[in-house]
Backbone as numpy.savetxt, mean C-alpha at the origin, in Angstrom:
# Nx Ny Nz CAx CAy CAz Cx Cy Cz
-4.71 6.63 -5.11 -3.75 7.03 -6.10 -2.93 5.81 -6.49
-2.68 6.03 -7.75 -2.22 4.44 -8.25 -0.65 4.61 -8.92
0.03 3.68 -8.56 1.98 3.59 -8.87 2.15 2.37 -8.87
3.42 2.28 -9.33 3.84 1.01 -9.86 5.34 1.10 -9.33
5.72 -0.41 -8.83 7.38 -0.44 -8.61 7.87 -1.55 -9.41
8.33 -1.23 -9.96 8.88 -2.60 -11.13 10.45 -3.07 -10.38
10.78 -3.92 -11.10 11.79 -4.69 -10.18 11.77 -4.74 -8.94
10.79 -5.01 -8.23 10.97 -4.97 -6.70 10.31 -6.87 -6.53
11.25 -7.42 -5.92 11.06 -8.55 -5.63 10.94 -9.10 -4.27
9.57 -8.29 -3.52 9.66 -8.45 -2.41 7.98 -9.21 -1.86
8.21 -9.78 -1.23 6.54 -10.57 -0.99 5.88 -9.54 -0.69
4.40 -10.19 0.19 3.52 -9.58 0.67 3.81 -9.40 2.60
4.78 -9.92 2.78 4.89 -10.14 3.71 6.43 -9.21 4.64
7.30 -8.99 3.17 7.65 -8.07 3.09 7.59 -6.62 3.11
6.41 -6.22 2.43 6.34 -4.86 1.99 4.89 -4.29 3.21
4.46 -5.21 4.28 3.87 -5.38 5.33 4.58 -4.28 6.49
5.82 -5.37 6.49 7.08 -5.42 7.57 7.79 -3.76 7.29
8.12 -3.79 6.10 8.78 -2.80 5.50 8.26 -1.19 5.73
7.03 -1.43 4.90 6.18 -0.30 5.39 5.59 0.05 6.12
5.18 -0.76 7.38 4.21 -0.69 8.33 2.77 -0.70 7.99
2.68 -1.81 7.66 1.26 -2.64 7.07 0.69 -3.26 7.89
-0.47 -3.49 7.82 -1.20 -5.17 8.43 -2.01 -5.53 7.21
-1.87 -6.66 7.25 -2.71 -7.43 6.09 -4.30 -7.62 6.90
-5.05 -6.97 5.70 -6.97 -7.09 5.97 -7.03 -8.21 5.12
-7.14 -8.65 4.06 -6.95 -9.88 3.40 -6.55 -9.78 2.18
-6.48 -11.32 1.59 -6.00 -11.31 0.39 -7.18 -12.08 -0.67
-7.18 -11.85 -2.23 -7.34 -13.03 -2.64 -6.72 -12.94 -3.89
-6.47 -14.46 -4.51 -5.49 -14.41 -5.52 -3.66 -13.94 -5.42
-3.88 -12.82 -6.50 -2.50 -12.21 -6.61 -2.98 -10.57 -5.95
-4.29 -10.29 -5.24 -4.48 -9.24 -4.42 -4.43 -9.20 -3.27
-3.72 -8.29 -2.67 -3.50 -7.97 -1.27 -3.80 -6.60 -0.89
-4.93 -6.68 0.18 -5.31 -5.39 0.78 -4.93 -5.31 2.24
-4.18 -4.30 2.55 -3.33 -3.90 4.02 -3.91 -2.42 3.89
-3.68 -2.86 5.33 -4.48 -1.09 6.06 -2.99 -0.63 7.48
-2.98 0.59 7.17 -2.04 1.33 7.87 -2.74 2.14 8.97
-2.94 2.53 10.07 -3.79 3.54 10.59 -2.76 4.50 11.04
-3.21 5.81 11.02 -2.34 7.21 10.72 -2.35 7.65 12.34
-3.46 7.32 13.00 -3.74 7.73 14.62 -4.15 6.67 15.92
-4.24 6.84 16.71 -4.67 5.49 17.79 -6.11 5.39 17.45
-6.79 6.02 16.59 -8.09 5.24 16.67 -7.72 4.47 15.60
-9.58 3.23 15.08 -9.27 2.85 13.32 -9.59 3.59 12.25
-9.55 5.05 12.53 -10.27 6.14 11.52 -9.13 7.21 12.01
-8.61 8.08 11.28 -8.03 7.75 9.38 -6.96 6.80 9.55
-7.02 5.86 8.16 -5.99 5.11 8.16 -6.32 4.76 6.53
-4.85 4.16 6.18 -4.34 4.43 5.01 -4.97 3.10 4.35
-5.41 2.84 3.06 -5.62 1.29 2.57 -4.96 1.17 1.37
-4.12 0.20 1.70 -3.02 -0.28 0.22 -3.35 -1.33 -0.31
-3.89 -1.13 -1.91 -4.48 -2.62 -2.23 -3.15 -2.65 -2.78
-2.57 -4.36 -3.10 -1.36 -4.55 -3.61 -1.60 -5.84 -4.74
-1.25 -5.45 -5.87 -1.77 -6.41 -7.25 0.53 -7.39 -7.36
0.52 -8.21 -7.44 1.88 -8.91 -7.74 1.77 -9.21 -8.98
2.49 -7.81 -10.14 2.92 -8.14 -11.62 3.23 -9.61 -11.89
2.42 -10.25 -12.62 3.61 -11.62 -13.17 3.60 -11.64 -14.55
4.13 -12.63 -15.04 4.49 -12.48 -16.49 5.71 -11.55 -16.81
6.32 -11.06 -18.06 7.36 -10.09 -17.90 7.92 -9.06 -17.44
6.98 -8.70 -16.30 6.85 -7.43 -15.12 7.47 -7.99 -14.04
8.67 -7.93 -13.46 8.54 -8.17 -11.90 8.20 -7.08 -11.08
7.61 -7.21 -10.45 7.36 -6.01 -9.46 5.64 -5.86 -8.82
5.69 -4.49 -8.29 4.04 -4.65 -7.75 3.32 -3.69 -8.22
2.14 -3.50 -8.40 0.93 -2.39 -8.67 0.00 -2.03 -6.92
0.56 -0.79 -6.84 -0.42 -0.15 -6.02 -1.38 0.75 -5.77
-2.35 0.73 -5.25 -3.71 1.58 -4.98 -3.79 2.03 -4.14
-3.56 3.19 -3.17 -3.35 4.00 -2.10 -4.53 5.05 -2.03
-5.34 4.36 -1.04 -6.10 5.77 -0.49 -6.37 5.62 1.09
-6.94 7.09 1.71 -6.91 7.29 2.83 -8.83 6.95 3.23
-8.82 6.14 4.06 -10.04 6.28 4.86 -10.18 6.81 5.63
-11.45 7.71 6.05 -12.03 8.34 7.10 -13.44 8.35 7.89
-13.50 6.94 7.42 -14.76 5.93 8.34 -15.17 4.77 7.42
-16.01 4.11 8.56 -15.56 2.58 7.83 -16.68 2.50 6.49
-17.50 3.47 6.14 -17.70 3.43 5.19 -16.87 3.84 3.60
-16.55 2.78 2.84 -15.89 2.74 1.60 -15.63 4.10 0.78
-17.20 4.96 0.74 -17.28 5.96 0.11 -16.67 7.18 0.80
-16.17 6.96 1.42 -15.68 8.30 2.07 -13.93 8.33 1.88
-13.78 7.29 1.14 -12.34 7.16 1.13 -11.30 8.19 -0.08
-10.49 8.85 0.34 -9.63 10.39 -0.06 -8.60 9.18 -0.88
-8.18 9.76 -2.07 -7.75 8.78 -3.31 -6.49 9.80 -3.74
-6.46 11.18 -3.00 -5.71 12.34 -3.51 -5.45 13.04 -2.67
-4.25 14.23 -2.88 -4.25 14.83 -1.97 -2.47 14.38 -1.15
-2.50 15.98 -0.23 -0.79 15.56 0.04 -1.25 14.59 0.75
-1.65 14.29 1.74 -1.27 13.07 2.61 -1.07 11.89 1.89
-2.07 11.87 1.12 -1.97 10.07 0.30 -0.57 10.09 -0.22
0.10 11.55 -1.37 1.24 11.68 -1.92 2.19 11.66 -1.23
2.46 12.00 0.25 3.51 11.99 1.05 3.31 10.33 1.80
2.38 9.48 2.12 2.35 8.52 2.28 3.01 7.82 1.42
2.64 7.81 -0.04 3.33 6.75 -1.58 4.97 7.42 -1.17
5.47 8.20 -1.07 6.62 8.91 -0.85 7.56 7.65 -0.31
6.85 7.75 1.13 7.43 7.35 2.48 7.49 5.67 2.30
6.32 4.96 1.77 6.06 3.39 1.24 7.34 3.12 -0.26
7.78 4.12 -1.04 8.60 3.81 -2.28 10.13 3.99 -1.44
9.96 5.09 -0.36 11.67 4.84 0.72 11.66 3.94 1.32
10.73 3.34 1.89 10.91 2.18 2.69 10.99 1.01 2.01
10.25 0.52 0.48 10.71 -0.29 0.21 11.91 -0.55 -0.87
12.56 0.61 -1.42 13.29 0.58 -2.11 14.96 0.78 -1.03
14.75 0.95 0.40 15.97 0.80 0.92 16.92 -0.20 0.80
15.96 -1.93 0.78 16.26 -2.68 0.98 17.06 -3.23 -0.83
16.19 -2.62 -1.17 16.48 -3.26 -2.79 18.20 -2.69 -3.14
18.83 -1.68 -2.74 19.90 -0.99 -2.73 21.00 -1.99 -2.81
């Protein structure tokens, strides 16, 4: 599921810390972090993160839930993903306050 936070001027390293991220990698102005929801690595959350530049400050995100390490099985909808984006827009908009 895809959102946008405009004015948020916070790195990648930030919104890691903030939300409870780990960075899987990057390239460019993309950053993909994975969250895991339980003690195993299945389900867990994957946040690709795009850094607006040009007259946008802020970030573009892609939120879906995995449920094995194959790609295609990954949940794009649904409450959990929506209560996840919830919980990632409180945590990083605390700081911005």
């Amino acid at each position: 599921m895809e959102f946008t936070l405009l004015d948020l001027d916070h790195s990648v390293g930030d919104i890691e810390r903030l939300a409870g991220y780990r960075l899987l990698r990057f390239k460019g102005n993309e950053f993909e972090l994975v969250r895991n929801v339980g003690q195993n690595d299945y389900l867990r959350f994957h946040l690709l993160v795009k850094i607006l530049n040009g007259g946008d400050r802020g970030h573009y995100f892609d939120l879906s839930m995995e449920n094995s390490s194959r790609s295609r099985n990954a949940i794009s909808k649904g409450f959990l993903v929506e209560k996840e984006i919830e919980r990632i827009k409180e945590s990083l908009m605390k700081i911005q306050e």
